[in-house]
Each structure stands twice: as C-alpha cells, then as structure tokens.
RODO-2510 file (C-alpha; in nm, 4 decimals, decimal comma):
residues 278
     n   res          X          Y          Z
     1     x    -1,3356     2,0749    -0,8300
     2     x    -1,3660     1,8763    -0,5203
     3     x    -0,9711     1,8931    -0,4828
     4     x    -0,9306     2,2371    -0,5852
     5     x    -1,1834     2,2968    -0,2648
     6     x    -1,0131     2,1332    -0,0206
     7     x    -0,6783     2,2862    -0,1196
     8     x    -0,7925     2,6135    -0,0467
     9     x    -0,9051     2,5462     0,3179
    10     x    -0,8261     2,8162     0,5743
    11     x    -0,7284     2,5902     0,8431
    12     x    -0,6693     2,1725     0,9261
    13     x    -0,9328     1,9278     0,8556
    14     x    -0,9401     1,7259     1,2505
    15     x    -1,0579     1,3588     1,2400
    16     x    -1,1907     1,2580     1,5081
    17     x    -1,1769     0,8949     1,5917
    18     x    -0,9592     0,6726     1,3345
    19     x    -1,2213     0,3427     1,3765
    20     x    -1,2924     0,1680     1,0130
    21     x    -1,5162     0,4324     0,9052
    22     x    -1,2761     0,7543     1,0129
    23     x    -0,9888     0,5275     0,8371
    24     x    -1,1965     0,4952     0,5355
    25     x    -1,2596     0,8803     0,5402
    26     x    -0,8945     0,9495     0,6020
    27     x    -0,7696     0,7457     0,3203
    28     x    -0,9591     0,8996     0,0823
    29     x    -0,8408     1,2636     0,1694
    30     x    -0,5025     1,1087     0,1105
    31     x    -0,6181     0,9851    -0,2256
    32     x    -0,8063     1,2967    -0,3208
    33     x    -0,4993     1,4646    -0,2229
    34     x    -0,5911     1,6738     0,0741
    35     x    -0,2505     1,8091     0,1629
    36     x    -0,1372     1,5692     0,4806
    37     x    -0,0106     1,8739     0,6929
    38     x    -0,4162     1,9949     0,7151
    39     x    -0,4596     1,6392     0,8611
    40     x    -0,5158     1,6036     1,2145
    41     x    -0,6143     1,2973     1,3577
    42     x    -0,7755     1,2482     1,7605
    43     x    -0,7946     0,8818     1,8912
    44     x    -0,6930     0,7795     2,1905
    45     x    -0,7198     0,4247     2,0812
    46     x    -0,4809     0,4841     1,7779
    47     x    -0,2263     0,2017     1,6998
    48     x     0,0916     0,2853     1,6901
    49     x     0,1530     0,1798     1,3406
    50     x    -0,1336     0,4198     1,2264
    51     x     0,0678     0,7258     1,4310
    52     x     0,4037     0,6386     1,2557
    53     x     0,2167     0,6100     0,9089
    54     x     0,0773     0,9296     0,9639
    55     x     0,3966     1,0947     1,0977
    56     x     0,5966     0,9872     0,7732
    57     x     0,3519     1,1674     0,5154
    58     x     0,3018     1,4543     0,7169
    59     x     0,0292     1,4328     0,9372
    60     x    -0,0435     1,5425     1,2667
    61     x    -0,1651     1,2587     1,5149
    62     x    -0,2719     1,3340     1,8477
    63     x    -0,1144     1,6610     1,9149
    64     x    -0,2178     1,9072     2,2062
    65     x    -0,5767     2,0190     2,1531
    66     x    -0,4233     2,3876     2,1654
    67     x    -0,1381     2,2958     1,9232
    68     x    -0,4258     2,2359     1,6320
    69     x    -0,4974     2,5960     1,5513
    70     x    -0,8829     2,6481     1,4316
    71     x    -1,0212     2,3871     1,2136
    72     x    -1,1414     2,4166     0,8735
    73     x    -1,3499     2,0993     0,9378
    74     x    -1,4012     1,8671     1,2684
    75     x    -1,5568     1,5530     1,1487
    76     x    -1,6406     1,3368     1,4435
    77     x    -1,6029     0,9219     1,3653
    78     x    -1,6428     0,8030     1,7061
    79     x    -1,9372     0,5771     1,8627
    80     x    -2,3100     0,7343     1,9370
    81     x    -2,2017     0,6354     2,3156
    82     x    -1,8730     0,8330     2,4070
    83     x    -2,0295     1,1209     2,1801
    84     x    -2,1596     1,3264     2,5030
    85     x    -1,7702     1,3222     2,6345
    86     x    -1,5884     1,3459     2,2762
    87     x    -1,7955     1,6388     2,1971
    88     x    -1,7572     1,8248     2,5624
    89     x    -1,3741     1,7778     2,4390
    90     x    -1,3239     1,8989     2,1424
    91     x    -1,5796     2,1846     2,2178
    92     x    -1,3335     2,4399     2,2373
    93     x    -1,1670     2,3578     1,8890
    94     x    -1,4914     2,4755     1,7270
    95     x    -1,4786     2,8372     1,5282
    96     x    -1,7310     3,0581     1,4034
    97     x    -1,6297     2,9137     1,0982
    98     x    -1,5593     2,5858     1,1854
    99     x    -1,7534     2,3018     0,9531
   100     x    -1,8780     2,0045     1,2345
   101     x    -1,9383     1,6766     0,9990
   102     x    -2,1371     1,3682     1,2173
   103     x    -2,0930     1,0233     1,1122
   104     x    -2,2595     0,8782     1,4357
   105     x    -2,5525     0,7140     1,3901
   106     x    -2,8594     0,8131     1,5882
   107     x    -2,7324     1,1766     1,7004
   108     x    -2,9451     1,3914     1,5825
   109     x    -2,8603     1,7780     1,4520
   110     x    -3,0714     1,8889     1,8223
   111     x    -2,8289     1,6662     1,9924
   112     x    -2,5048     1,8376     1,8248
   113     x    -2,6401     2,1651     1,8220
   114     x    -2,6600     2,1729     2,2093
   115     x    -2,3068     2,0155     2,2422
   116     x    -2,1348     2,2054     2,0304
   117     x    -2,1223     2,6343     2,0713
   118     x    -2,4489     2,7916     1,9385
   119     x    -2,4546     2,8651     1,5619
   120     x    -2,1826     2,5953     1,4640
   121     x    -2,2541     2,4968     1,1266
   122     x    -2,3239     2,0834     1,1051
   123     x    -2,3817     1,8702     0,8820
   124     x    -2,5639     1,5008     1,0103
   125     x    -2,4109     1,2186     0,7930
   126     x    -2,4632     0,8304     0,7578
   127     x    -2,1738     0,6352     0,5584
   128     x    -2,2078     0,3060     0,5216
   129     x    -1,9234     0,0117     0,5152
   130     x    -1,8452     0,0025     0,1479
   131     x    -1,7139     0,3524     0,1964
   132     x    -1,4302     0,1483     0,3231
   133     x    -1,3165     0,0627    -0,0809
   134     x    -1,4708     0,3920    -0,2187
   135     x    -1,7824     0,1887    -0,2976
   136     x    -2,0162     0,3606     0,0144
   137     x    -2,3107     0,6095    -0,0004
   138     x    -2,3625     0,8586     0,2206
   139     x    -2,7130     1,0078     0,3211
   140     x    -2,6346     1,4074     0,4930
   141     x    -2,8492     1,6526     0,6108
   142     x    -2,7178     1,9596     0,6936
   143     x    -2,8444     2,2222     1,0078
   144     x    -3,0078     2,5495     0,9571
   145     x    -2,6608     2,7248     1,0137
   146     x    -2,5171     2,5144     0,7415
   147     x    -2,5216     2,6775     0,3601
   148     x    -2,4417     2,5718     0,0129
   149     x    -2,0558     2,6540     0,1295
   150     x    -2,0990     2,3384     0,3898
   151     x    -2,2600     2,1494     0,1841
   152     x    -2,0047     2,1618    -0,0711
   153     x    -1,7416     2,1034     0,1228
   154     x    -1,9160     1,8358     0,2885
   155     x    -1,9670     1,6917    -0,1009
   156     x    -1,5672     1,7311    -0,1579
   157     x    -1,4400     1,5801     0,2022
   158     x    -1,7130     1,2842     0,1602
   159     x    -1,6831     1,1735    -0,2366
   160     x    -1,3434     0,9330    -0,1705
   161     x    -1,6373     0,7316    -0,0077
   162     x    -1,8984     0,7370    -0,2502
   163     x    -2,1604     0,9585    -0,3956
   164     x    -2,3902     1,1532    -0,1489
   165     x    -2,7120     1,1729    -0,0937
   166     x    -2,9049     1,5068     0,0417
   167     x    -3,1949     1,5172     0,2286
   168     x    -3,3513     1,8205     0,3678
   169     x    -3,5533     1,6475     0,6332
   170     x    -3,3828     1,4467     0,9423
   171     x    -3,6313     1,2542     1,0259
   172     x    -3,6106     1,0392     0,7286
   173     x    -3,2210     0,9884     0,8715
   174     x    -3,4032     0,6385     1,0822
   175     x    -3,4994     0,5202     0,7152
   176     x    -3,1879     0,5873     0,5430
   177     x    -2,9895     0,4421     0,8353
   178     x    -3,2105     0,1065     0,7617
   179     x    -3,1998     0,1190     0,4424
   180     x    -2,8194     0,1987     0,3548
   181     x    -2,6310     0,1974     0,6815
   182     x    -2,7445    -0,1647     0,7946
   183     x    -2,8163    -0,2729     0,4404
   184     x    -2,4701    -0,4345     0,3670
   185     x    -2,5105    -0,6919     0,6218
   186     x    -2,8839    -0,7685     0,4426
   187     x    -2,6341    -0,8170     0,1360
   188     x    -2,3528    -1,0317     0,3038
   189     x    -2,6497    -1,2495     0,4900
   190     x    -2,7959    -1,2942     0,1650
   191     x    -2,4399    -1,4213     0,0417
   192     x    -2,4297    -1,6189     0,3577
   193     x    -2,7724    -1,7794     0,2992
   194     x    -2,7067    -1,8124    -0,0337
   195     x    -2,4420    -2,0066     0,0608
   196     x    -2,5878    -2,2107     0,2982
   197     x    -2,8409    -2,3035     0,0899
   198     x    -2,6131    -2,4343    -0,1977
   199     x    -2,4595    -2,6612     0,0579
   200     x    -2,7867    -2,8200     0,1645
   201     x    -2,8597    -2,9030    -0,2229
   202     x    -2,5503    -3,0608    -0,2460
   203     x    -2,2583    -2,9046    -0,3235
   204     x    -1,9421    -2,8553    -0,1590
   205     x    -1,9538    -2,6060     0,1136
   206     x    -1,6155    -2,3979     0,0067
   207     x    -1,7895    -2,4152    -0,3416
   208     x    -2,1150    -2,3006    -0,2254
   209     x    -1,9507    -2,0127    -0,0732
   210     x    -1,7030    -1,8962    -0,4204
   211     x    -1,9842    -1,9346    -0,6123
   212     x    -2,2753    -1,7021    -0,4090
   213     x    -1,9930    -1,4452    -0,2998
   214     x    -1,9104    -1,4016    -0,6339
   215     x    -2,2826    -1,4284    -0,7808
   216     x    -2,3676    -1,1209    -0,5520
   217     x    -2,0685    -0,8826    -0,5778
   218     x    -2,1052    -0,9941    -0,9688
   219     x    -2,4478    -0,8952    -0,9662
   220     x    -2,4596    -0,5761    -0,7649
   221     x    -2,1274    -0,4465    -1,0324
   222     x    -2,3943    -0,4948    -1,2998
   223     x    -2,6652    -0,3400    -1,1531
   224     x    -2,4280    -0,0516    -1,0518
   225     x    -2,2573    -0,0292    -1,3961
   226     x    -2,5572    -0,0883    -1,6351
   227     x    -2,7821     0,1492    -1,4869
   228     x    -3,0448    -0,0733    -1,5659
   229     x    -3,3198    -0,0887    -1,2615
   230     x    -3,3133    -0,3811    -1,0145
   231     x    -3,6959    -0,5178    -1,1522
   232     x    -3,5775    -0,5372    -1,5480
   233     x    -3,2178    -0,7150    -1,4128
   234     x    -3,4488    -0,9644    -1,2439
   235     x    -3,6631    -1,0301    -1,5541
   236     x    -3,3487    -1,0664    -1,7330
   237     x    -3,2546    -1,3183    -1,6106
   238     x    -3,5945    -1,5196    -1,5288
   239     x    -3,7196    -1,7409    -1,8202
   240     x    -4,0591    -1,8510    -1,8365
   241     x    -4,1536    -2,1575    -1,6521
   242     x    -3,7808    -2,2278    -1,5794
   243     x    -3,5372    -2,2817    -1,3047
   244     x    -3,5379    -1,9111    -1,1456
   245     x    -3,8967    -1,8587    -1,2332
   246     x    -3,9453    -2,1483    -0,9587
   247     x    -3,6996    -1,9692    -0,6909
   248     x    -3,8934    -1,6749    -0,7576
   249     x    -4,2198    -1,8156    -0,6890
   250     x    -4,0840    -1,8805    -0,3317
   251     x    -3,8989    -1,5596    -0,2781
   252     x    -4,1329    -1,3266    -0,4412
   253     x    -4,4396    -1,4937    -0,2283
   254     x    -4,6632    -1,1528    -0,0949
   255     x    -4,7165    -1,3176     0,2118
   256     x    -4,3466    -1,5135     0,3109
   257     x    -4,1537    -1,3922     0,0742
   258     x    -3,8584    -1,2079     0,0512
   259     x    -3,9892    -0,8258     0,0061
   260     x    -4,2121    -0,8390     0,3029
   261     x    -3,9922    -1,0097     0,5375
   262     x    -3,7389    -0,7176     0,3911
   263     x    -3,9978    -0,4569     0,4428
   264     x    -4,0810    -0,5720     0,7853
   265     x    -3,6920    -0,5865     0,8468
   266     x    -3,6330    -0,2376     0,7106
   267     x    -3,9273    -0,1054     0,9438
   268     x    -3,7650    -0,2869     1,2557
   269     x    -3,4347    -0,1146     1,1791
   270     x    -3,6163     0,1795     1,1153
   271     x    -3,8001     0,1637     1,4623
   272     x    -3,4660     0,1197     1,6931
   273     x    -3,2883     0,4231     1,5171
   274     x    -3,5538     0,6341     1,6240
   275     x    -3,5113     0,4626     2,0329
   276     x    -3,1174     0,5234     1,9520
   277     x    -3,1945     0,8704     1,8933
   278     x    -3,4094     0,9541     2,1978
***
C-alpha cells in the first residue's frame, strides 16, 4: 500500500539536507522503491560521491530551485539552526498542495507555519538514529491544514525508518524527543557503562566491551521480537536471591537507582527541548 502511494505522486518528493538522518530517509525511498526520477535532493554540503550515486540511478541532486517543478513532498533534514534561512529558501517551492515533512528537532508547527506560505499542510516529525538501519521510530504530529491524505503519505514516505507514532498534541513533542530521540545514546551509555564496569571486575577490556554490546543489542531484539513487556523480560531472567537479584537491588534502588536517575534524566531532556523551542 505504502508503495502503491508513493507511485502515484503528482509531482517530486525534494529532500532537503542529505545529513545521516535525510540519508537514512533517502535510502529507504530507494528501498521502498520510490521511483528515483521523483527524487530531488538540496544540500549544499553534499559529497561528491553522494551526487554521482544519485546521478547514476536517476536522481536529481542539486538542480536549479526553478528546474524542480512543484513538489509532491518537501521534507526538510537540516539543523534547528540554519532552519530560519533553509526555509526562507525553499519558500517558493511550496504548492497549495505541497506536503512540508519536519525532522528538526525543537521547531515547532507555529514556527513552520509562519515560514512557510499560509495554509501549507505540515507535518512535525522526530526520527531517531536507528532509522539509520530501518530500526527507528518516529513520533509526528501533523498541523490543522494537514488531513488523513498527509498523514498517510507521511506513514508511506516515513515506514523505511520504522513504525510511526501519532500524536495529536505537540506539546508532548519535548517528551517524545527525550524519550525516543535522545534515548539511543541512554542505550549506547548503558553499553558503555556496562562495559566499563566489566573491566573494573576484572575482565579484559576488549572482552568487556563484545560481551555488553552484544548483551544489549541481544536483549533489545528480544524484547522487540517477543512482544513480551520490558518488567516480565526482567523477571525472567532474575532468580531469587541470586546473582542479578543482587544487581537489581542496586539498580532498582527508589532513591539512587536507575529509574529515578532515568526519570530525572528524561525530565532534563524534556526541559531543554522546550528552551530549544522558544
């Protein structure tokens, strides 16, 4: 379905900055087979190896801003701080029927609304970095102006990512940008501590590090592929008075323990996204 919908587009799909997350975006068009010649990519910053890629399957990097035509779908991929000028210049590309899709964190639907002409349909997304093996969630909210039509398509350009999430009220954008936008690098410190702490009991510090990558990509597969919830994993694998029952003791502490100092983490993340957004 989601291929059969963005076959039919009346008009390119233009990518606007080609960073890790825009890359990530743009190879899963390829792979959902979003036909290459609708593919136009805008970065200034573009490697040359990216432009020849492109070239050779059919794309269309950094042509003319009047060369484009009218987009089906702008999808802007650049950083929060250049948005005020990126927007100002791609301004003009924007139809009446023109789908604007934001993956810049802390710009709200307000913000993009007065950039962009009155009425332009947008829909306010956060990806996060697993998007960049298909493994990513998105959370997207989508402007008054912006039906079940944009949502859809928004479903169908986003899913080589990940499954999406909707919400129907931005200001819960600061938790979900906490939560899932800077919660891989809660994952990969935990690896890192993990790690770390392996070392200090003793074992080799390459070994350390094999064993607690693999321990949490290992154990966020199961919890992804099981279904089973996060609490009856843990009991799982916690025997009474034993070895993990100890750990837990530690980490599981209501005071010092791991899900406040998460919780007060989540709430500081929580807190700058809304400053970000002012």
């Amino acid at each position: 379905m989601s291929v059969n919908l963005l076959e039919t587009l009346n008009g390119p799909v233009v990518l606007v900055g080609a960073g890790k997350m825009g890359g990530a975006m743009l190879e899963g068009w390829l792979k959902l087979d979003l036909p290459p010649a609708q593919i136009v990519v805008l970065d200034p910053n573009m490697r040359d190896e990216m432009a020849l890629e492109l070239s050779s399957v059919g794309a269309r990097p950094n042509p003319e801003i009047d060369a484009i035509g009218t987009p089906a779908v702008v999808v802007v991929a650049v950083k929060p701080q250049v948005a005020p000028v990126v927007l100002a210049t791609i301004r003009a590309l924007v139809a009446p029927e023109t789908l604007v899709v934001s993956i810049m964190a802390g710009r709200t639907l307000d913000f993009l609304g007065e950039a962009l002409p009155h009425g332009t349909s947008i829909v306010r997304t956060i990806p996060n970095t697993p998007a960049a093996i298909g493994k990513g969630i998105t959370v997207a909210v989508p402007n008054r102006h912006a039906g079940e039509d944009a949502r859809a398509l928004t479903d169908a350009l986003l899913s080589g990512l990940g499954p999406v999430e909707w919400i129907s009220d931005e200001s819960l954008m600061d938790a979900a940008t906490a939560v899932s936008g800077s919660g891989p690098a809660y994952v990969f410190l935990l690896a890192e501590a993990l790690a770390a702490a392996g070392a200090a009991a003793g074992l080799p510090a390459d070994l350390a590090t094999r064993i607690a990558r693999a321990t949490v990509a290992g154990s966020g597969a199961l919890m992804q592929e099981s279904g089973t919830d996060a609490g009856t994993l843990r009991e799982n694998v916690t025997s009474p008075a034993g070895t993990t029952a100890a750990a837990l003791a530690i980490l599981m502490d209501p005071a010092r323990g791991f899900g406040a100092l998460l919780e007060e983490a989540v709430a500081a993340a929580t807190a700058r996204s809304r400053e970000l957004a002012r």
